[in-house]
C-alpha positions in Angstrom: -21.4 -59.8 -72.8 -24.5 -57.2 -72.0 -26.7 -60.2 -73.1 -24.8 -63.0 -70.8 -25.3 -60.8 -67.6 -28.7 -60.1 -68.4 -29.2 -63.4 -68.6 -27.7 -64.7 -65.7 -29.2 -62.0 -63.6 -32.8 -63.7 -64.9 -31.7 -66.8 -63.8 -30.6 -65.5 -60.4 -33.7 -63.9 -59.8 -36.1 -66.4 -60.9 -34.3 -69.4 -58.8 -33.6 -67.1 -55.8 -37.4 -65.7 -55.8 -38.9 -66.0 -52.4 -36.2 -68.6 -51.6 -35.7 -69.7 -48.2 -32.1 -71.4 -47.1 -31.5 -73.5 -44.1 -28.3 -73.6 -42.0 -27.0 -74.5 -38.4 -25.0 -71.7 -37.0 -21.2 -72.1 -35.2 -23.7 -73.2 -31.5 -25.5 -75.8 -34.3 -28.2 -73.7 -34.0 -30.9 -73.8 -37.5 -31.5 -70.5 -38.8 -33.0 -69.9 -41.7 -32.8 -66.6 -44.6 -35.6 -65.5 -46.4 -34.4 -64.3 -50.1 -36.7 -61.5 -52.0 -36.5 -60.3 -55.6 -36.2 -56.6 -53.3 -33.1 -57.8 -52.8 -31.7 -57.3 -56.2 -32.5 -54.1 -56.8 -30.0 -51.8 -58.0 -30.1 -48.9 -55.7 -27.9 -46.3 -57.7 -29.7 -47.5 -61.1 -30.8 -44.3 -62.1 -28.1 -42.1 -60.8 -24.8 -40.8 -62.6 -21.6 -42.0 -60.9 -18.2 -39.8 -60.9 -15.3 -38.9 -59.3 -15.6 -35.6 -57.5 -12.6 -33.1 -56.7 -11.7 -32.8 -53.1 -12.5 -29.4 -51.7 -9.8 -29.2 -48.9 -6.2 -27.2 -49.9 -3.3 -27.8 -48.8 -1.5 -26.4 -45.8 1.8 -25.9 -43.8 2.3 -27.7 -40.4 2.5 -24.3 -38.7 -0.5 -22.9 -40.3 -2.1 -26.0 -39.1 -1.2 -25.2 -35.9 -2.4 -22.1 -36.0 -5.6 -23.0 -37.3 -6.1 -25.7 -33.7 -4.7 -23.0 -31.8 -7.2 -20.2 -32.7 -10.1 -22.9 -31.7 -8.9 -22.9 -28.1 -10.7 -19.8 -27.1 -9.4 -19.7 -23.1 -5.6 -20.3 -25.2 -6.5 -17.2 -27.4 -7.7 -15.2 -24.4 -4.1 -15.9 -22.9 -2.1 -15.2 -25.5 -3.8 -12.4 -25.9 -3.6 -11.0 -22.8 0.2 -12.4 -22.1 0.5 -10.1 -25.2 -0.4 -7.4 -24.3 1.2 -7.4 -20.6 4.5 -7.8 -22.7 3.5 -4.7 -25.1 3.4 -2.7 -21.9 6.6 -3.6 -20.2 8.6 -2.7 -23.4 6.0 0.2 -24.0 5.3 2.0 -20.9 8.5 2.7 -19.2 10.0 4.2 -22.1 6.6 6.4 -23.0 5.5 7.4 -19.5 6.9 10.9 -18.4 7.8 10.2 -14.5 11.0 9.6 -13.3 11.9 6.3 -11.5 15.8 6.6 -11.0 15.8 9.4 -8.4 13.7 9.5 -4.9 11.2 11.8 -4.3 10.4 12.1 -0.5 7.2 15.1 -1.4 5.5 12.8 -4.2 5.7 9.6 -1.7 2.6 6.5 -1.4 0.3 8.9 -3.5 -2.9 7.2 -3.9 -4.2 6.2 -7.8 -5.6 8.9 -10.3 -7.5 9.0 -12.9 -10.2 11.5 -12.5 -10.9 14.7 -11.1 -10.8 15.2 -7.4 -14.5 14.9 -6.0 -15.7 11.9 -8.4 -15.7 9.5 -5.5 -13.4 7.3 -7.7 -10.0 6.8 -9.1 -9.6 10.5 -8.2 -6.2 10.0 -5.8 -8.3 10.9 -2.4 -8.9 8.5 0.7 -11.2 8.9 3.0 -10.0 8.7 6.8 -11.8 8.2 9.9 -11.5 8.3 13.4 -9.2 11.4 13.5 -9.0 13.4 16.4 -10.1 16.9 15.4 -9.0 20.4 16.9 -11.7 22.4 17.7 -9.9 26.0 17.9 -8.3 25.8 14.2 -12.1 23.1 12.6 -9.4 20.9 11.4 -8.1 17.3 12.1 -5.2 16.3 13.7 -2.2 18.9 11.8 1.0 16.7 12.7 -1.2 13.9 10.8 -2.8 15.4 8.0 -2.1 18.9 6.0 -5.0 21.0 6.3 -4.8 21.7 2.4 -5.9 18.6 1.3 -8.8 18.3 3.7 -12.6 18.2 2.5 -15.7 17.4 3.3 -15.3 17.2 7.7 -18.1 15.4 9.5 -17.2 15.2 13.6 -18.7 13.3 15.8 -21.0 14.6 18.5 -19.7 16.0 21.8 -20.1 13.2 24.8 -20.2 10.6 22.0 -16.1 10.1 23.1 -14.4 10.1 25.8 -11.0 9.9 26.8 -8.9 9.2 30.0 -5.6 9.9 28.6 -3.8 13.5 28.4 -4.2 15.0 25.1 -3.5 18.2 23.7 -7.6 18.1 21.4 -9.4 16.8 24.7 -11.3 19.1 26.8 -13.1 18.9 29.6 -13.3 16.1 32.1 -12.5 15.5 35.9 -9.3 15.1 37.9 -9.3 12.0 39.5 -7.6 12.0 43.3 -7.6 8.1 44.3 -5.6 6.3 47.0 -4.4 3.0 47.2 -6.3 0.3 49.7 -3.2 -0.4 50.8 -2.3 3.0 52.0 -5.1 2.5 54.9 -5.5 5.5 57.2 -3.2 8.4 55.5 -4.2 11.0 53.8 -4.2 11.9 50.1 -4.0 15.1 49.1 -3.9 17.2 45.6 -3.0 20.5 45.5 -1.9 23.7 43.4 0.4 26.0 42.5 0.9 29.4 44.5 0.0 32.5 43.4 -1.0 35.8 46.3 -4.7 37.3 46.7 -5.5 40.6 47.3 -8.5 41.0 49.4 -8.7 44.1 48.6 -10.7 43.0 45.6 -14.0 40.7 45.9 -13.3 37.0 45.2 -15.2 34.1 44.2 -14.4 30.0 44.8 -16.2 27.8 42.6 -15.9 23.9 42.8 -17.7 21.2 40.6 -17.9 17.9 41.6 -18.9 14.7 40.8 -21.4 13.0 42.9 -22.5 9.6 44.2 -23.7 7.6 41.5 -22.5 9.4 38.8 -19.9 7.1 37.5 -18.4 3.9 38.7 -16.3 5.0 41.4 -16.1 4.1 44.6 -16.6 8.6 46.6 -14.3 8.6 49.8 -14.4 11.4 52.6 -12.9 14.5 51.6 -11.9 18.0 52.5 -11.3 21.1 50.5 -8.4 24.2 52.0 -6.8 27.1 51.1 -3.5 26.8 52.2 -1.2 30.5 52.4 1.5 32.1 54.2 0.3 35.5 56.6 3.2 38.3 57.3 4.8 37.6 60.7 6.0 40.6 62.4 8.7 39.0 63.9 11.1 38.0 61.2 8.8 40.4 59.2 9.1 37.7 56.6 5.5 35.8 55.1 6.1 32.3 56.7 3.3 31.4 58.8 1.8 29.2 57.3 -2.2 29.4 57.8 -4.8 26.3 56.3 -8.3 27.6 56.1 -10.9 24.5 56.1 -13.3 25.4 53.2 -14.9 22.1 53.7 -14.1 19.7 56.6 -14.3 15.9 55.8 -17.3 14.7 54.8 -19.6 13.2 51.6 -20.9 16.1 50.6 -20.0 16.6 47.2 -22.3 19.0 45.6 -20.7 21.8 43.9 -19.5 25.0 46.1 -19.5 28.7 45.5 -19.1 30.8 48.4 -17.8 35.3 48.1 -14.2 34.1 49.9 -13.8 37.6 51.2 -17.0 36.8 53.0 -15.9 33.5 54.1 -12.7 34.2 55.1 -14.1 37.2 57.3 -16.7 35.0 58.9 -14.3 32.4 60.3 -12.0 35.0 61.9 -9.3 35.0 59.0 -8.4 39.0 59.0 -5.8 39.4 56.2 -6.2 41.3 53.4 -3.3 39.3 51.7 -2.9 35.9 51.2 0.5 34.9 50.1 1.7 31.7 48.4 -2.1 30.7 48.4 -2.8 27.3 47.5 -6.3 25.5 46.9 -6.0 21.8 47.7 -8.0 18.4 48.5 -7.3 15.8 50.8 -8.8 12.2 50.8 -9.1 10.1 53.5 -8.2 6.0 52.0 -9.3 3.0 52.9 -8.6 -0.2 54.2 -11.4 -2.0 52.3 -12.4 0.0 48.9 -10.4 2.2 46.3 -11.3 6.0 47.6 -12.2 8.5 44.6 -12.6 12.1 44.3 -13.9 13.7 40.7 -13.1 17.6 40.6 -14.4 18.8 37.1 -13.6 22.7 38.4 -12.1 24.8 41.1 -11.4 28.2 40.0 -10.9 31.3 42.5 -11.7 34.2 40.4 -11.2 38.1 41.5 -13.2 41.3 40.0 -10.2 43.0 39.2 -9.2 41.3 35.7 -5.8 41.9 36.1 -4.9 39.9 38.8 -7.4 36.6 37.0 -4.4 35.8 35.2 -2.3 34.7 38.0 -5.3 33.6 40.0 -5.7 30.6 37.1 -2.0 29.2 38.5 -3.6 27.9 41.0 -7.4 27.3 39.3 -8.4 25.0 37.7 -10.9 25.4 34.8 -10.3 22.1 32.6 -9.5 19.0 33.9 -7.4 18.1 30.7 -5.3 21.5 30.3 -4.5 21.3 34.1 -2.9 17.7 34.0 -1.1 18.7 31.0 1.2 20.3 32.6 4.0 18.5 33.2 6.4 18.6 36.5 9.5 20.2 35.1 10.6 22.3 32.3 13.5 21.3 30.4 15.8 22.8 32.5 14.5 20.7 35.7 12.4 24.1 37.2 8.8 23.1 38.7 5.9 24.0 35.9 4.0 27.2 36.3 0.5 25.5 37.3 1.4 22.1 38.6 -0.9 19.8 40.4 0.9 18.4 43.0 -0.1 15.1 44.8 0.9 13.5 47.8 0.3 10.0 49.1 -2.6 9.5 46.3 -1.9 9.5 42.5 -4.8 11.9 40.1 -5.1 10.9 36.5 -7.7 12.3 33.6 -10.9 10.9 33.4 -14.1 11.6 30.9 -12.3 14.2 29.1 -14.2 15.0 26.5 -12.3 14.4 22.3 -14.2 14.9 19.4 -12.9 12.8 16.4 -13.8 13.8 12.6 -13.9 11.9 9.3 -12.9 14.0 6.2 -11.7 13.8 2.3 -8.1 13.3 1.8 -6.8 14.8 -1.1 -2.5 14.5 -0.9 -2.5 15.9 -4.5 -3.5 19.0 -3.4 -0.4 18.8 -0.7 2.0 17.6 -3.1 1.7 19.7 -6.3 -1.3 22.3 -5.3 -0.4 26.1 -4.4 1.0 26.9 -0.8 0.5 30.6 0.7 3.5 32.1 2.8 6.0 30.5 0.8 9.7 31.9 0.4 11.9 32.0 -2.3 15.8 32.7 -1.9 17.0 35.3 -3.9 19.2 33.4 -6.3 16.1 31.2 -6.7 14.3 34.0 -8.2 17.0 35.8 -10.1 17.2 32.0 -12.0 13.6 32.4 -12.3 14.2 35.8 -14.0 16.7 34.5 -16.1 15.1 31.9 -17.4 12.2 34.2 -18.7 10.0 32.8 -16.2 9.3 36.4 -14.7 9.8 39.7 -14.2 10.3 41.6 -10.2 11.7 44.5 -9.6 14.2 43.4 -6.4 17.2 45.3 -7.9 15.0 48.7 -7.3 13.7 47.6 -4.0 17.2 46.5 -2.8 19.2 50.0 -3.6 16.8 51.7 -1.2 18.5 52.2 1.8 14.9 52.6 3.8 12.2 50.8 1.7 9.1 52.1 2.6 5.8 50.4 2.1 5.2 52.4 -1.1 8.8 50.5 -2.2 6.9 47.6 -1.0 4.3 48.0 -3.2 5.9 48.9 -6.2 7.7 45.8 -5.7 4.5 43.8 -5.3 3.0 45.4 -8.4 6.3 44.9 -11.0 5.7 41.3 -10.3 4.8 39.6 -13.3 4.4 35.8 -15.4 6.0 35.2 -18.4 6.0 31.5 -18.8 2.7 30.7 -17.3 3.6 27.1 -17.7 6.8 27.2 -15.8 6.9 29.4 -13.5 6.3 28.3 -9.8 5.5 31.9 -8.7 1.8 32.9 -8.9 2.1 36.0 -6.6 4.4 38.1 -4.8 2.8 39.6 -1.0 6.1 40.5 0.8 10.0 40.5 0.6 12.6 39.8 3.4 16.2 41.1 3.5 19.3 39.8 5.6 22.7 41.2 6.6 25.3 38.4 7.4 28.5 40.0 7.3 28.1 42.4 5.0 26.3 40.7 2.6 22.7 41.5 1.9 20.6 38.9 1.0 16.8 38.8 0.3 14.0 36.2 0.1 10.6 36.5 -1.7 7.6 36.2 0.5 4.6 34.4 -2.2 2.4 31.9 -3.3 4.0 28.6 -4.9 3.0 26.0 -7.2 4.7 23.6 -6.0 4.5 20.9 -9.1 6.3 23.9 -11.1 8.5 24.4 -7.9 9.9 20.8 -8.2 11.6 21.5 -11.6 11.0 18.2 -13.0 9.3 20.4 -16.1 5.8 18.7 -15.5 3.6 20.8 -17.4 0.4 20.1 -14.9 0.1 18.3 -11.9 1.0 14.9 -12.6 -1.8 11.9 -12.1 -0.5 8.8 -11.0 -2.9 5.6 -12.4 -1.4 3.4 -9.7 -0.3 5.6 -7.2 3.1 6.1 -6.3 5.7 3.9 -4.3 7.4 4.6 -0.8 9.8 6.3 -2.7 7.7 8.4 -4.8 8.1 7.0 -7.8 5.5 5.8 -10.3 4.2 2.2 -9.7 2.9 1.9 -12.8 6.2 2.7 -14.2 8.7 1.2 -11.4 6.3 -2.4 -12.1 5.8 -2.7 -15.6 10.0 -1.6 -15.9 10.6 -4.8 -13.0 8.3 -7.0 -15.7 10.3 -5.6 -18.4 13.3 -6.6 -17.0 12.0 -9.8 -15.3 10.6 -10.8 -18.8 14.1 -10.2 -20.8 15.6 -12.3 -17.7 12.6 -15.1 -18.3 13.4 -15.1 -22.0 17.0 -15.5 -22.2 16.6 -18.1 -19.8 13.9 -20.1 -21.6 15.5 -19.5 -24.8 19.0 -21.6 -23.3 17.5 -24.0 -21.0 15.2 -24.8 -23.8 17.8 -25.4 -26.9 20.3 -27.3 -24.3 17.4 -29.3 -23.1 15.7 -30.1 -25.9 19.0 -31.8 -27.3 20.1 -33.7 -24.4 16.8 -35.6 -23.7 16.8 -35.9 -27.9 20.2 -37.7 -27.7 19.4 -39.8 -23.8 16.3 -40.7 -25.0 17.0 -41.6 -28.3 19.8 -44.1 -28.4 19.5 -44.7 -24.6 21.3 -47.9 -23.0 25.0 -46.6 -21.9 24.7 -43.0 -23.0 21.5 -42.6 -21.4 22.9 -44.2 -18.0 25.9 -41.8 -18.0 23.8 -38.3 -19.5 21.3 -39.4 -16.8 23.6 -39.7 -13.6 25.4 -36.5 -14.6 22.0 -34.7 -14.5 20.9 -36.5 -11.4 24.2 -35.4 -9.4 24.2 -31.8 -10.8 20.2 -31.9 -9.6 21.2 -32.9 -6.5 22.1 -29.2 -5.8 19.3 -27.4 -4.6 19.1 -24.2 -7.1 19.0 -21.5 -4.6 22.8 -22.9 -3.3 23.6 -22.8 -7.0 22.8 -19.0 -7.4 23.6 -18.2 -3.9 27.6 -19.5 -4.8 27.4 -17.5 -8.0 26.2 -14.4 -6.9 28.5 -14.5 -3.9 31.5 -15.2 -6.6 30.7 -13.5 -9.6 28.3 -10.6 -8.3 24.6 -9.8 -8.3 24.1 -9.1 -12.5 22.2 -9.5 -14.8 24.5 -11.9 -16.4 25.1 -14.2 -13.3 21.1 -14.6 -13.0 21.1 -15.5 -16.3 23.9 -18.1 -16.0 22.6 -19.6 -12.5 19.3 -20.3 -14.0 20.8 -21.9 -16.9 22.7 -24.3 -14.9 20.3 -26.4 -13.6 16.8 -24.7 -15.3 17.6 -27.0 -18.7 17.0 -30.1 -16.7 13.4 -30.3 -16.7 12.7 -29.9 -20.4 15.8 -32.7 -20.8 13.4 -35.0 -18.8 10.5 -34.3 -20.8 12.0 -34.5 -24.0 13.8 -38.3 -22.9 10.4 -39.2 -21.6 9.0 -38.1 -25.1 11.3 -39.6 -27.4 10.9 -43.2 -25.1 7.2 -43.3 -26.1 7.9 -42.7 -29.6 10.8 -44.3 -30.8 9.8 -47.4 -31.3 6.4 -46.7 -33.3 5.8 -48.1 -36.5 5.7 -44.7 -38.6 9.9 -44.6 -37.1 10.5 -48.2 -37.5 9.0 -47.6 -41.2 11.7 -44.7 -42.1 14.4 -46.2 -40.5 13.9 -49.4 -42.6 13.3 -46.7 -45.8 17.2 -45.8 -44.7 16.5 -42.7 -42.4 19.7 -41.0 -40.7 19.2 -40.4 -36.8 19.5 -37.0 -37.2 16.3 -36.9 -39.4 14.4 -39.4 -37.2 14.7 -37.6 -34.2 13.9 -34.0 -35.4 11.8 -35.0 -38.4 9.6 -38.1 -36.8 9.6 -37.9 -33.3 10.5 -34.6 -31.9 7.3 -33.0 -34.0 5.0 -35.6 -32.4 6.7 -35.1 -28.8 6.9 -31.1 -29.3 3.2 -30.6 -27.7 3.9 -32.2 -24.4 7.5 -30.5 -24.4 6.6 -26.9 -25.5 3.6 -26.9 -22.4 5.8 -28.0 -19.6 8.7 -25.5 -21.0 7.0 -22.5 -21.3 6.1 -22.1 -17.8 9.8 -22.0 -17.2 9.9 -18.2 -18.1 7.0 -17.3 -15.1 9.0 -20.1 -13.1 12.3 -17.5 -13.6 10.6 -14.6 -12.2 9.0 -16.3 -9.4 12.4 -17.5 -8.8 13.4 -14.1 -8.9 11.6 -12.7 -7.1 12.1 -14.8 -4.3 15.8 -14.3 -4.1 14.9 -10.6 -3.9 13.0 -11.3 -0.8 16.1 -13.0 0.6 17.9 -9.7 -0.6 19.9 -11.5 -3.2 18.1 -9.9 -6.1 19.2 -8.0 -8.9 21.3 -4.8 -7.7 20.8 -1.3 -9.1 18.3 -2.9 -11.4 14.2 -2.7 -11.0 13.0 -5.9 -11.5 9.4 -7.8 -10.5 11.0 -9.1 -7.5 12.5 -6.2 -6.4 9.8 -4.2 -6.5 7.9 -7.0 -4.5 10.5 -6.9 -2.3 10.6 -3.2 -1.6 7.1 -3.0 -0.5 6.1 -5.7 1.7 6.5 -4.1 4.3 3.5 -1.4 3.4 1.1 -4.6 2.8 -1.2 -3.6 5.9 -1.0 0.2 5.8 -0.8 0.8 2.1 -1.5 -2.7 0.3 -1.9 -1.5 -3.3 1.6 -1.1 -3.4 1.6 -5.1 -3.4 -2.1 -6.0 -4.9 -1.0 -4.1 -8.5 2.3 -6.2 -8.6 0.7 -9.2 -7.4 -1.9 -8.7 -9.6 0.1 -8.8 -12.3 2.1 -11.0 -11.6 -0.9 -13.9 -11.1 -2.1 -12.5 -13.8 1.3 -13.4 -16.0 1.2 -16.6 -14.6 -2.6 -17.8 -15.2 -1.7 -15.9 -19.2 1.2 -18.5 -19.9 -0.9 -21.9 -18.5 -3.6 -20.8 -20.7 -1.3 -20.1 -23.6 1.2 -23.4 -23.3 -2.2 -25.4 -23.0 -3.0 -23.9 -26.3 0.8 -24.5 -28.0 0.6 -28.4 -26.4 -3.0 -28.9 -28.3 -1.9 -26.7 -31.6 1.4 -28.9 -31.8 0.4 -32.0 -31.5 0.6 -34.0 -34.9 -2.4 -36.7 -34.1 -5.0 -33.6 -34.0 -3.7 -32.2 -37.3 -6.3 -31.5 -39.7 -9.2 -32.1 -36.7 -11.6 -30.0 -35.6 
């Protein structure tokens, strides 16, 4: 046989040796083929030929899956991250110390800690500006801000601000007497309180004004007078009234400061008492321009000291303290020091505030030590009790007259047992009460108050994310919502899925009638917008846990039933299920053995964004206050604080941050699941 081929292969060669052959192509077109012995060459002649063993093993369809899944780096990074933010919620609010079931009005919107005050970072401080700052205590604003936690003051320079509004940290600045151009011709007048001058004693009138030019304001004619009331010998009574002109009507409005003893003796005034004097202005108005009069100061001082304190009733040294001093008391009597107008109207103007930008630290407030603090007597016998401390009161008490050498004996037997308990660090002073017969004392000292609280912290607390409006943890109170958001999610995914993976099996699968019918059903129950759906089943059965779950479920399984009937429409009639169908195939094994696996992809991916869809859902019934009751949930919390998103937003950017965060997490990772799932890729690259 060797010899035969050998032979014919001679043959071949020989005949075919640069042969040409001629032929006409399918467009009758000659072409022609050139034939070389090349041609015949064996090309593996001198190679040996075998089978070789196949190097891949063999693997499961889920660790298949796993294997295309892990390639998806962004899906990794998802699931990752989705992992861990479900670690957490089971994890943190069982693990962190802080209480979130009881409200805490001391510990409330505390700003996030993680470091020491004075890093500049993450170290619970704020930094506040444009504070008005009191410049008799150096601090800012005290109804605003406790000076405890204040640091670090700058202020801004005096006559960098004014203000032209009463207030109590302004100083400085002018009255301001103006009439109306519609009162043409009267008179405006401004004038003070009464108080009597002796002239037995030297006195002085000083008045600073504000001249042309010097601001905005349109100067009218003015006069200045000293109004009082001389002894009449008649009804031997004080009641004629006498005006003396200190300066008649003109523009003259540089400052005055005349001896009034002298004055008042060189225009013929002889008394030596002046009773019910008043200083006052008068403005002439205008039938053309607004008329102005600036009085920065007009103080009559005396050289006897004693009577300068009622000589300031009726003085004025700052423009600001003047006009805060309203009409009546409480009781409806005229104010001690009282400017009084008539026909004009006098407001503040240029008073001079100083504002002040400063560290915040409320930490310090909250859970730092306090001076001047009391403690109640039972407060400190439970203290004693408890081993906290040791104080002498029973001594101190059975004096009948404690002196201060009782005092401090009491002071010194003062001493801390439990260092990390007890909220007394030092005893300065002790109080005692008699109601009824029953002595009581109270413990004058200095207070920590995180060990005051008796919520056994240990230290002061740090808060990562702050705390809420209603001092509770916001790490805690959010990742306890997610918890519970999540366990909601699940349940719901886990029902919505299994109903609704069978129903779009069995419509989409043997279709025709029991397709129409499944389908209309699904389309009328659809037809319900969901939020009437849970609004009638919370309204009926309560807000619960339960009834969320069961709302959700009632229409939430429609959308995987539609993906799933879409699914098995595209596959059912491919040839791999026509081929196992003919091989004698049950339904049952067709639809969950041959086309659900290859349709499981496209399903999982649109499914598991139903769990994010349940707390966004959630959370917006919770905005509509139809959230879950007496339980913290995402939406809840969400809820709770919106209205602190313009003065303290981190109370909604954590949250939301999480919550994007969540939702971005589960794309990623049910991208991942549709590409790790999907039979045509398996075994690919």
């Amino acid at each position: 046989m060797d010899s035969l081929i050998l032979v014919l292969e001679w043959e071949v060669k020989n005949k075919m040796k640069n042969s040409e052959f001629t032929y006409e192509n399918d467009r009758n077109v000659e072409q022609t083929i050139e034939i070389k012995e090349d041609d015949f060459e064996f090309v593996q002649e001198h190679k040996n030929i075998k089978d070789t063993m196949l190097k891949t093993k063999p693997t499961t369809f889920f660790k298949d899956a796993f294997k295309r899944f892990r390639k998806n780096k962004s899906s990794v990074a998802g699931g990752i991250i989705l992992g861990v933010l479900v670690i957490l919620a089971f994890l943190l609010p069982v693990t962190l110390p802080s209480d979130i079931t009881d409200v805490s009005p001391s510990e409330t919107k505390l700003r996030p800690k993680l470091f020491e005050a004075g890093t500049g970072f993450w170290d619970g401080t704020e930094k506040v500006e444009n504070i008005v700052y009191d410049t008799e205590s150096g601090l800012p604003d005290p109804t605003s801000y406790d000076s405890r936690g204040v640091s670090n003051i700058v202020t801004s320079q005096e006559g960098e601000y004014f203000t032209d509004t009463v207030n109590e940290y302004a100083y400085g600045g002018y009255m301001r007497l103006w009439t109306n151009i519609s009162d043409s011709g009267t008179i405006g007048s401004l004038y003070s309180d009464s108080a009597n001058i002796n002239l037995t004693y030297d006195h002085t009138l000083e008045i600073d004004l504000a001249g042309e030019g010097e601001f905005d304001y349109d100067l009218g004619e003015f006069q200045v007078y000293l109004q009082y009331s001389a002894y009449n010998p008649e009804t031997l009574l004080y009641d004629d009234v006498q005006t003396i002109v200190i300066q008649d009507y003109s523009k003259d409005y540089d400052d005055i400061k005349l001896d009034l003893n002298q004055f008042l003796l060189e225009n013929g005034y002889t008394d030596s008492f002046l009773a019910y004097a008043k200083l006052g202005f008068n403005l002439k108005s205008s039938s053309t321009d607004q008329q102005n009069l600036l009085i920065e100061k007009a103080v009559i001082s005396s050289t006897n000291e004693t009577e300068n304190e009622p000589l300031s009733i009726i003085s004025c040294y700052d423009a600001n303290a003047s006009l805060s001093i309203a009409k009546n008391t409480s009781s409806g009597e005229t104010n001690v020091g009282y400017w009084t107008t008539t026909n004009a109207t006098v407001n503040l103007f240029h008073s001079n505030i100083i504002y002040c930008s400063f560290t915040y630290d409320k930490y310090e407030v909250v859970y730092g030590e306090e001076e001047n603090f009391k403690f109640g007597g039972s407060l400190i016998e439970k203290y004693i009790s408890r081993g906290y401390m040791t104080l002498d009161t029973e001594t101190y008490m059975s004096k009948a007259n404690p002196t201060d050498a009782d005092l401090q004996a009491l002071i010194d037997s003062f001493e801390i047992l439990d260092d990390t308990y007890c909220p007394v660090r030092s005893v300065t002073g002790i109080t005692t009460s008699n109601v009824m017969g029953v002595t009581t004392y109270s413990v004058i000292g200095t207070v920590s108050l995180y060990r005051y609280m008796d919520k056994g912290y240990t230290s002061a607390p740090r808060y990562l994310f702050g705390t809420d409006a209603s001092g509770k943890d916001l790490l805690k109170v959010t990742f306890s919502g997610l918890r519970t958001s999540l366990i909601l999610g699940i349940l719901t995914f886990i029902v919505c899925f299994s109903f609704g993976l069978l129903w779009g099996s069995i419509s989409g699968y043997f279709g025709g009638t029991t397709d129409i019918v499944m389908e209309r059903f699904k389309e009328i129950l659809g037809g319900v917008p969901w939020i009437v759906v849970m609004t009638l089943c919370i309204i009926h059965l309560g807000s619960s846990f339960a009834t969320f779950v069961l709302a959700l479920c009632l229409t939430g399984w429609m959308s995987t039933a539609g993906t799933t009937r879409t699914q098995f429409y595209r596959f059912k009639r491919r040839e791999y299920v026509l081929a196992a169908r003919t091989l004698g195939a049950s339904d049952g094994r067709l639809i969950y053995r041959h086309i659900l696996p290859n349709a499981m992809g496209t399903i999982i991916t649109s499914s598991v964004l139903m769990i994010p869809y349940v707390i966004f859902s959630e959370a917006t019934l919770a905005y509509l206050n139809l959230g879950l009751q007496g339980l913290d949930s995402f939406g809840v919390t969400l809820s709770e604080n919106q209205a602190y998103i313009s003065s303290y937003p981190m109370l909604i950017a954590f949250p939301s941050a999480i919550m994007a965060l969540l939702m971005i997490s589960f794309n990623l990772f049910g991208n991942g699941l549709r590409d790790a799932f999907n039979p045509s890729l398996k075994g690919s690259d």
